[in-house]
C-alpha positions in Angstrom: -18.8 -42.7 138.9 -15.7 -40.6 138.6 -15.5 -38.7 135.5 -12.8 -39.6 133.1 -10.0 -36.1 132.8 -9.7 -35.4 129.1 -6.3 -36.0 128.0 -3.4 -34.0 128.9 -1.9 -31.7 126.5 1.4 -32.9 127.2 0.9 -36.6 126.2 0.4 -34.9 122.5 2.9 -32.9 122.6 5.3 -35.8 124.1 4.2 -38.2 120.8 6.9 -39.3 118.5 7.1 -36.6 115.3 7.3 -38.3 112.2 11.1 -38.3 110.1 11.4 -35.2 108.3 14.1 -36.9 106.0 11.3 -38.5 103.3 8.8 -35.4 103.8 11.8 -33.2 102.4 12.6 -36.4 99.8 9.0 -35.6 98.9 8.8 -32.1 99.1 11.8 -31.5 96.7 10.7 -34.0 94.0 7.4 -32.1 93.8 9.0 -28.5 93.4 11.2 -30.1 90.7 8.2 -31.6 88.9 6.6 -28.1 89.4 9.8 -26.5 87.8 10.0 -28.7 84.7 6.5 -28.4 83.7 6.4 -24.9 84.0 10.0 -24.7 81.7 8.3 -27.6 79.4 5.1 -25.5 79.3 7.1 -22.2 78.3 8.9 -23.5 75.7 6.0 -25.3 73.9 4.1 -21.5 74.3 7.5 -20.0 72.4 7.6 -22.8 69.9 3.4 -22.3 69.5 3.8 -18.8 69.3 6.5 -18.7 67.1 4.5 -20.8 64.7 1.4 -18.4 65.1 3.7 -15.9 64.0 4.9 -17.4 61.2 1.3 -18.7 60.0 0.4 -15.0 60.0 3.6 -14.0 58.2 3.1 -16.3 55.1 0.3 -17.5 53.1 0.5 -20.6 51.2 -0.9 -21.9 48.2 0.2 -25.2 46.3 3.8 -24.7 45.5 3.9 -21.0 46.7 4.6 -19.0 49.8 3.4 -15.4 49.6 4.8 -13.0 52.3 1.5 -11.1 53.8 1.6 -6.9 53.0 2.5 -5.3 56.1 3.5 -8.7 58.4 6.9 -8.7 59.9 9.2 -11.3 59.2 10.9 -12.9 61.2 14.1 -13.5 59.8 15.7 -11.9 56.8 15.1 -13.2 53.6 18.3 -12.8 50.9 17.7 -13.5 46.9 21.0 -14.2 45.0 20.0 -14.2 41.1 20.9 -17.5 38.8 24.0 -16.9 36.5 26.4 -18.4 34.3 30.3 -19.5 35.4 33.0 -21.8 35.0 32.5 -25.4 35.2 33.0 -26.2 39.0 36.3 -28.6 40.0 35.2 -32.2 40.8 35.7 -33.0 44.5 38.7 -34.5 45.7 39.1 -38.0 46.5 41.7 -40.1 48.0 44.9 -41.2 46.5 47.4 -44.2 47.2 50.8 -44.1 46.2 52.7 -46.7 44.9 55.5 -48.1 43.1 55.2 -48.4 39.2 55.2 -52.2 38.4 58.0 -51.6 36.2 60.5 -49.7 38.5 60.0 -52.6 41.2 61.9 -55.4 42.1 60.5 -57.9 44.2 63.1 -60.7 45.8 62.1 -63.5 47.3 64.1 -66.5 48.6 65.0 -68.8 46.0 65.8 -71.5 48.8 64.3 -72.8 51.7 66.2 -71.3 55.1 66.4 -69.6 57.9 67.5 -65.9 58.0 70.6 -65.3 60.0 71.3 -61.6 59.1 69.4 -58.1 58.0 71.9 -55.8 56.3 69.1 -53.1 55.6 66.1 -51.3 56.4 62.8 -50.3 54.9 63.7 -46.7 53.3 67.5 -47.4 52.9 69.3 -46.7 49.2 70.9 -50.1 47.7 72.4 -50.2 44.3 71.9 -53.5 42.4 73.8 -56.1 43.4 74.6 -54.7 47.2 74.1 -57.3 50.4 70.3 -58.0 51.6 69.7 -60.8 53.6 71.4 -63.3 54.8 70.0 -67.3 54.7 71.0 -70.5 55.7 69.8 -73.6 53.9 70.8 -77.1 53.7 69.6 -77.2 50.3 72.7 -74.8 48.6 75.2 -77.8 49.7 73.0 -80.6 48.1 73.1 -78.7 44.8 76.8 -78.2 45.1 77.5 -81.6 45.3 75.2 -82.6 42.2 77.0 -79.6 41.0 80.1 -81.6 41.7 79.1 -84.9 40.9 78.0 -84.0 37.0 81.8 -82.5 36.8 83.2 -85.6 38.1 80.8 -87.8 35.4 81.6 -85.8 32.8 85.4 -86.0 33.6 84.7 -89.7 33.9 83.1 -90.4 30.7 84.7 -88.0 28.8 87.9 -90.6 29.5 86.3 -93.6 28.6 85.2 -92.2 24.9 89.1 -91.1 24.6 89.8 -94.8 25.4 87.0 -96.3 22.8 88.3 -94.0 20.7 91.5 -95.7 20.9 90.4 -99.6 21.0 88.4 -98.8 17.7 91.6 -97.5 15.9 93.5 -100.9 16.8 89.9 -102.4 16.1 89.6 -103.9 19.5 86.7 -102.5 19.9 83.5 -101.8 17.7 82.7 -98.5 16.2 79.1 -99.0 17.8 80.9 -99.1 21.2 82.7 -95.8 20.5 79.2 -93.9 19.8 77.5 -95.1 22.7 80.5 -93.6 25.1 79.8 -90.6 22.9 76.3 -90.4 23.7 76.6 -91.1 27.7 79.4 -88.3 27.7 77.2 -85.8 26.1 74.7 -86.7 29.1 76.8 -86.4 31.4 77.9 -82.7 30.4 73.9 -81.6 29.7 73.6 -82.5 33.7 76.8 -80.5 34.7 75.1 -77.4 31.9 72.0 -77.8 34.0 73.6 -78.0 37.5 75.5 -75.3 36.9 72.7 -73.0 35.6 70.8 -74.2 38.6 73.2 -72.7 40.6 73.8 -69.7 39.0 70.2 -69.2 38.4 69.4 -68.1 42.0 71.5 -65.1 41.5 72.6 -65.1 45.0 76.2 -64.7 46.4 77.3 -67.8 48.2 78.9 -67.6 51.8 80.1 -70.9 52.8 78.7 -74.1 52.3 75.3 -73.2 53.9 74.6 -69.7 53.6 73.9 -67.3 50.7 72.6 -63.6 50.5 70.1 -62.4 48.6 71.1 -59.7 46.5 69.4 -56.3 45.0 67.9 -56.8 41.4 68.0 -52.9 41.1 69.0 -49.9 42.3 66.3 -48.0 44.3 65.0 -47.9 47.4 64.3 -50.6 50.2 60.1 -49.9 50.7 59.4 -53.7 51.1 61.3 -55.8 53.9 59.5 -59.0 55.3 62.4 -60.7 57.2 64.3 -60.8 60.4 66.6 -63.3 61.8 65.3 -66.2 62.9 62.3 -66.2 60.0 61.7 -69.3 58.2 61.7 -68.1 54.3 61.5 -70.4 50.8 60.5 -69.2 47.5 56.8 -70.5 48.3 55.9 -67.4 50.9 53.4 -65.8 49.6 55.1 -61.7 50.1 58.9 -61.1 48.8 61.4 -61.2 51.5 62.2 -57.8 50.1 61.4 -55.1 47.3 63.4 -52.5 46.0 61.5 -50.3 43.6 62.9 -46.4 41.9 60.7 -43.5 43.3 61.8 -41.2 40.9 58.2 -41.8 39.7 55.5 -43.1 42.0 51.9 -44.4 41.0 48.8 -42.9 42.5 45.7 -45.4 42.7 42.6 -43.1 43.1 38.9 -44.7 43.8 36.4 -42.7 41.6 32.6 -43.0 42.1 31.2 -44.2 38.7 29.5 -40.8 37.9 32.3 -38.9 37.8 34.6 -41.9 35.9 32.9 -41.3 33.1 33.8 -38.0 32.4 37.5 -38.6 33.6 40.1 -39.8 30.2 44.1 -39.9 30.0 43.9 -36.7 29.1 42.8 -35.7 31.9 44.6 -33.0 34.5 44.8 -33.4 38.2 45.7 -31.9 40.9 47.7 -33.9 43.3 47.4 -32.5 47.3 49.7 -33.7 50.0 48.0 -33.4 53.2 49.6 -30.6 54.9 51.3 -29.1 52.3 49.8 -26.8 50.2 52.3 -27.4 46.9 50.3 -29.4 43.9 51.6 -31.6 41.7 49.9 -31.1 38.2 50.1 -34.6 36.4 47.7 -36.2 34.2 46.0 -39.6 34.2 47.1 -42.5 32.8 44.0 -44.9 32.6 40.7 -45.2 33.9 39.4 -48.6 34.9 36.5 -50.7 32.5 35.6 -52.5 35.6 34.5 -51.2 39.1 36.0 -52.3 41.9 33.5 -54.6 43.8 34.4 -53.9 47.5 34.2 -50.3 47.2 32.2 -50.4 44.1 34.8 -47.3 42.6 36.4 -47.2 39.7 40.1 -47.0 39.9 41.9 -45.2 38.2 46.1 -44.4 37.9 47.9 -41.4 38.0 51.7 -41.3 36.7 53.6 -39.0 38.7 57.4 -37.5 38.9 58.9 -37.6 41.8 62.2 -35.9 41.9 62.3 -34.5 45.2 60.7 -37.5 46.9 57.7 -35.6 47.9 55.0 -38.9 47.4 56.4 -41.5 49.7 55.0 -44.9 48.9 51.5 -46.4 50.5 50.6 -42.4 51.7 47.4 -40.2 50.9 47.0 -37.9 48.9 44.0 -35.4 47.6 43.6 -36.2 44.2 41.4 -33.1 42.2 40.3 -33.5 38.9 40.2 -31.1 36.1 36.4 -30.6 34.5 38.7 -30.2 31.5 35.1 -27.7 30.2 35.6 -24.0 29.0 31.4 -24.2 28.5 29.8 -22.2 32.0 27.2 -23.5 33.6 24.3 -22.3 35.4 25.4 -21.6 39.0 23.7 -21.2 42.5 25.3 -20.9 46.2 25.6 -24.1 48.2 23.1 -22.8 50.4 20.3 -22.1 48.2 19.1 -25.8 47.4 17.3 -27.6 50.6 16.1 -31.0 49.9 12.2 -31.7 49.9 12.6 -35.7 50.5 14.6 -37.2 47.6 14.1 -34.3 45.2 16.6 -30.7 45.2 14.7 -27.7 45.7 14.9 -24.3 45.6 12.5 -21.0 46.0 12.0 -18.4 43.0 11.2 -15.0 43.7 8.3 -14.9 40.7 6.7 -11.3 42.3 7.8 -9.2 45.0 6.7 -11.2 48.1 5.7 -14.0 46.1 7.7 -17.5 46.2 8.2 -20.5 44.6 8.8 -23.5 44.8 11.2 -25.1 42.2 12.4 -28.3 41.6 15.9 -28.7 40.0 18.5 -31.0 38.7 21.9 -30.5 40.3 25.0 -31.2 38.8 28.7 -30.6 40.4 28.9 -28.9 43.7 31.5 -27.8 46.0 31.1 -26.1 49.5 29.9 -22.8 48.1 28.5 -23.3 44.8 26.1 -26.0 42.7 25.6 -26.1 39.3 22.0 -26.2 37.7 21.5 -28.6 35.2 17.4 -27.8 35.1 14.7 -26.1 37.0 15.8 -22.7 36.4 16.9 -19.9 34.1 19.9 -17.3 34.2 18.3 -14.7 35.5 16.1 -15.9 38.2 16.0 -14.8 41.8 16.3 -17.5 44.3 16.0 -17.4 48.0 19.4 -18.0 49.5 18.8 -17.5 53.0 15.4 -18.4 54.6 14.9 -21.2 51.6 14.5 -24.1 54.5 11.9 -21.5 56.9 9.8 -21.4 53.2 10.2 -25.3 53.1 8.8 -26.0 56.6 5.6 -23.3 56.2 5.2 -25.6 52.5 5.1 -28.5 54.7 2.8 -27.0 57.6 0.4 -25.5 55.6 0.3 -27.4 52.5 
């Protein structure tokens, strides 16, 4: 039997070698797993090391953190101690202007029509009296010619009483007939009184048979105008065609949270802000709202303001600031001194050198950099006012 040769080298060599495409797919997604677990692994040794380190910097007890002798800290701690000062300024809130109700004069169309001309613009001075808008209306002829008609009946009956009046003298006729000519010509003028008033009681200026304008009921300024041509107007619509109101003084609507409302009166002084201005207005307030508004759950409340040089323009924003109207002072902290601990205000009292604790306290007005202390601490008192949340979290870890 011949033996079998062993297989040549060359038929391994000559084998098809597999893709490398998915082998470096495979070998890059590995080194990238590598990669992140190391970085995830590094950063969970900081944060574990950085917790060791501040487990053997403090050592808690109930409500308080004492810094151990000798340990180094690490960050700097700051105390600020609790004193008296002026009642803080309430925050601002928001402010629409408006037109005073009484300086405004709404106009709508006293007839149903079409609008065939605009004679002015929203912002535009008129003087009571001057040209709106134009209308036309079949209904200004129709009351012409009742207008017409009630002169022409009481023309007419007025010359049949002058003839009674005459047939009763030469007793051709009865003196019962004479008073009940009387009585339909006193009819007839009451419907040309109440035509006529009719008429002028639109208080428009006629243009033709059809068309009328609606006039300004005041002088002022156009900031109202809902009408162009074409527009189908009547007295029904449910917005004036126009209004023209005086801005020499302008109403400011502010929404006040309820807490603050209560301490607000119309003696009250505020500040009025224009957004990019830095002028203020100083005006006071004229009434505070007994209901809250149930949308925004706010009470409203109005501010009076002059307005000579035109500076509040109707339906903008303003900053409205309220006046504490307190010269008592009030206990006083920095902003950054209170942390909250869930729902409750906290803050850290130095009681010993190296030895704090925690505090709670009632907080009263605030502003960026200051909060007022209604309880919890005394004048006097050192609190933490940098570090206070690091003392919160070892509370938390610890406790």
């Amino acid at each position: 039997m011949t033996d079998m040769a062993p297989p040549s080298m060359n038929m391994v060599s000559n084998a098809p070698a597999p893709s490398s495409g998915p082998w470096r797919m495979f070998a890059l997604g590995f080194v990238t797993c590598l990669l992140l677990g190391a970085a995830g692994y590094a950063g969970f040794s900081r944060m574990h090391r950085a917790t060791e380190a501040t487990h053997s910097v403090f050592e808690v007890q109930n409500d308080t953190v004492r810094l151990r002798a000798g340990a180094s800290l690490p960050m700097g701690f700051e105390t600020s101690a609790v004193e008296y000062g002026s009642a803080l300024a309430h925050p601002p809130v928001p402010g629409r202007v408006t037109t005073v109700e009484t300086l405004t004069g709404p106009t709508f169309a006293p007839l149903s029509g079409r609008v065939t001309n605009v004679s002015v613009r929203i912002g535009a001075h008129v003087k009571q009296g001057d040209k709106l808008i134009e209308i036309r209306t079949g209904d200004l002829a129709q009351m012409q010619r009742e207008l017409r008609g009630a002169r022409l009946a009481v023309r007419t009956k007025q010359a049949i009483a002058d003839r009674m009046a005459m047939l009763v003298e030469s007793r051709a006729a009865s003196q019962n007939d004479l008073m009940v000519a009387r009585s339909e010509l006193d009819d007839a003028k009451f419907t040309a009184q109440a035509a006529d008033a009719k008429l002028r009681s639109l208080m428009v200026r006629q243009d033709g048979e059809t068309e009328y304008w609606v006039l300004a009921n005041r002088s002022g300024t156009v900031v109202q105008l809902d009408a162009q041509p074409g527009k189908q107007v009547g007295p029904n619509s449910e917005k004036p065609i126009a209004t023209v109101a005086d801005l020499d003084e302008v109403l400011i609507l502010a929404d006040v949270p309820q807490r603050v409302a209560g301490e607000l009166s119309a003696t009250t002084d505020t500040a009025i802000v224009i957004p990019g201005s830095t002028k203020r207005l100083m005006e006071k307030v004229e009434s505070v709202s007994d209901v809250v508004d149930p949308d925004r759950q706010t009470v409203p409340v109005r501010i009076r303001a002059k307005n000579p040089e035109r500076l509040l323009r109707p339906n903008a924003y303003v900053d409205v600031i309220f006046s504490s109207g307190e010269e008592e002072k009030h206990l006083q902290l920095p902003a950054a001194a209170v942390v909250t601990d869930g729902d409750a205000s906290v803050v850290f009292v130095e009681v010993q050198p190296g030895v704090l604790q925690r505090r709670r306290v009632e907080i009263g007005m605030q502003t960026k950099d200051r909060v007022e202390i209604l309880g919890g601490v005394k004048a006097g008192d050192k609190v933490v006012v940098r570090g206070a949340l690091l003392l919160l979290n070892a509370l938390n870890v610890e406790g």
